[in-house]
C-alpha positions as CSV (number, residue, x, y, z in Angstrom):
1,X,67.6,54.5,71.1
2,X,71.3,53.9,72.9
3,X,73.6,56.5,73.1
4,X,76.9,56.0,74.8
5,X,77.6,60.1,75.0
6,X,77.4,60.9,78.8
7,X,77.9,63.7,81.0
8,X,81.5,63.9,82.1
9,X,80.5,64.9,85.6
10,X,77.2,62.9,86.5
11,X,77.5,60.1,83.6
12,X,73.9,61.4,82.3
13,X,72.9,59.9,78.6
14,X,73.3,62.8,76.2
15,X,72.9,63.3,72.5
16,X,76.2,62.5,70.4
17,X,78.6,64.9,70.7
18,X,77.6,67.0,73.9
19,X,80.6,66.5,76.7
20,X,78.1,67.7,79.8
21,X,74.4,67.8,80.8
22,X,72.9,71.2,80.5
23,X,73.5,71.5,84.9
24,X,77.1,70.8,84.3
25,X,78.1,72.6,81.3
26,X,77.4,75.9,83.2
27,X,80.0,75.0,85.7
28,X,82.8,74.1,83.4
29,X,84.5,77.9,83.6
30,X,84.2,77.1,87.4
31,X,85.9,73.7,87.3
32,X,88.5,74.6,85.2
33,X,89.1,78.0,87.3
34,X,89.0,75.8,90.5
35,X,91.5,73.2,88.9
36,X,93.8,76.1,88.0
37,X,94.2,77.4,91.4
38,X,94.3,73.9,92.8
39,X,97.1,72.8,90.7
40,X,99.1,76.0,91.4
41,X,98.8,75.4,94.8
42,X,99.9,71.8,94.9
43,X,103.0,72.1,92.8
44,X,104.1,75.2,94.8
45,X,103.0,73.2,98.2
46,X,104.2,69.8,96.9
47,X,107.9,70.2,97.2
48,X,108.1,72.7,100.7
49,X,106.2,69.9,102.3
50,X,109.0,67.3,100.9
51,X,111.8,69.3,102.1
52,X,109.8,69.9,105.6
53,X,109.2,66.3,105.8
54,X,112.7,65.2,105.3
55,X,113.8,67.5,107.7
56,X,112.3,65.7,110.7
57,X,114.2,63.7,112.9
58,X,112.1,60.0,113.4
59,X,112.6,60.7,117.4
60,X,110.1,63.8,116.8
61,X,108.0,61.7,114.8
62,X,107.7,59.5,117.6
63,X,107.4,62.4,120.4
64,X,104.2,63.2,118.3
65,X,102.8,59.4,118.3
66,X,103.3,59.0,121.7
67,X,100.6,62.0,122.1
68,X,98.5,59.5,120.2
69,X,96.2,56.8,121.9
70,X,97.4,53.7,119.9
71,X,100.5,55.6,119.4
72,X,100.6,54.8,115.7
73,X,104.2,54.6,113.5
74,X,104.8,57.7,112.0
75,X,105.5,58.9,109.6
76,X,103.0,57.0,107.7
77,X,103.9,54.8,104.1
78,X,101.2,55.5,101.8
79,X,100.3,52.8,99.6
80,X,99.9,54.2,96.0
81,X,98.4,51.8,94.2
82,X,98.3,52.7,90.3
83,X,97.3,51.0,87.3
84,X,99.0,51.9,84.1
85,X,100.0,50.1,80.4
86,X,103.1,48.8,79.8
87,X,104.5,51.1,77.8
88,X,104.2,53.7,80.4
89,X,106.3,51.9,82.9
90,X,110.6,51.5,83.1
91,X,111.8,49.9,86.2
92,X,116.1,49.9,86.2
93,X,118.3,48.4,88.7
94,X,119.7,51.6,91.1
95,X,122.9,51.8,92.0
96,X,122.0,51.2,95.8
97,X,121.8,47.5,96.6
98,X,117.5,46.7,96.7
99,X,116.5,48.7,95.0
100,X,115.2,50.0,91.6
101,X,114.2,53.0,89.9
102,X,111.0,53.4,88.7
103,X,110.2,56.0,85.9
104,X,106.3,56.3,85.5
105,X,104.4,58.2,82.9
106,X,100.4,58.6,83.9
107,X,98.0,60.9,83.6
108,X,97.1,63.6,85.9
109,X,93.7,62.6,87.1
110,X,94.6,58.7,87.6
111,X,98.3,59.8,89.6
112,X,96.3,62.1,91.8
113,X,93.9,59.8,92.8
114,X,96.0,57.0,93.6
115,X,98.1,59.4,95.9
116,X,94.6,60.9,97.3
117,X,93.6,57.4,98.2
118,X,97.1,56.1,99.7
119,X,97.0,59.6,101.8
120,X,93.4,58.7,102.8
121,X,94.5,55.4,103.5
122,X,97.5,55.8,105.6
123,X,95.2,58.4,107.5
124,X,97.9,61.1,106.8
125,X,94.9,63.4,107.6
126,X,95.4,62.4,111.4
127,X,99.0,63.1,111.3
128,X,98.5,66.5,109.8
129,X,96.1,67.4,112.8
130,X,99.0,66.1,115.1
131,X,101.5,68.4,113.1
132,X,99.0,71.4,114.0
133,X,98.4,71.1,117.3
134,X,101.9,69.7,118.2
135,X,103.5,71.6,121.6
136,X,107.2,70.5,123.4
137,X,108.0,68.7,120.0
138,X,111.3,71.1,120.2
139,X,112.3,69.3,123.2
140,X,113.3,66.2,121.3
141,X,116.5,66.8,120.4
């Protein structure tokens, strides 16, 4: 007999109208209370770690790749690649000469994960270790 019900965690066939295997379904309280603190986090983080970024001359930037073997170019441009409809996309000329403003409307999960894979991708993990064990970096002004 098909059934096209399936776990939302583990993609498990289930019987119509369950959401989770029986493992999984115990968790949810946990996911959801993990998700809450997550989120929380993020959108309290998310806009002290612009403002910190911005505030970064690109000479320090470069005081911190030259620490690095292959002295990479920092800081890095993640590529965010995201697939959405139509409908959820509005691109208008800016004001500045090349360039355009893009207004976006995508859901939560698929936004995150295109950020998590560009930051994966751009290795900003290596830059944050950089960041933490920085030293002298105040000598480049």
């Amino acid at each position: 007999m098909y059934r096209d019900d399936t776990c939302a965690v583990c993609g498990e066939s289930l019987p119509p109208d369950h959401f989770y295997c029986r493992q999984h379904a115990a968790t949810v309280d946990d996911r959801l209370h993990e998700i809450g603190e997550l989120l929380g986090r993020t959108t309290e983080d998310l806009p002290r770690l612009a403002t910190l970024l911005g505030q970064v001359a690109q000479e320090t930037w470069d005081y911190l790749a030259d620490g690095e073997p292959d002295a990479p170019q920092w800081p890095p441009v993640p590529p965010v690649d995201l697939r959405a409809h139509a409908d959820e996309v509005d691109i208008d000329v800016d004001t500045e000469p090349g360039r355009v403003r893009l207004s976006l409307t995508a859901g939560l999960t698929p936004l995150l994960a295109a950020l998590a894979a560009g930051l994966d991708a751009a290795d900003v993990g290596r830059l944050a270790r950089a960041c933490i064990d920085a030293q002298g970096a105040d000598a480049s002004h």
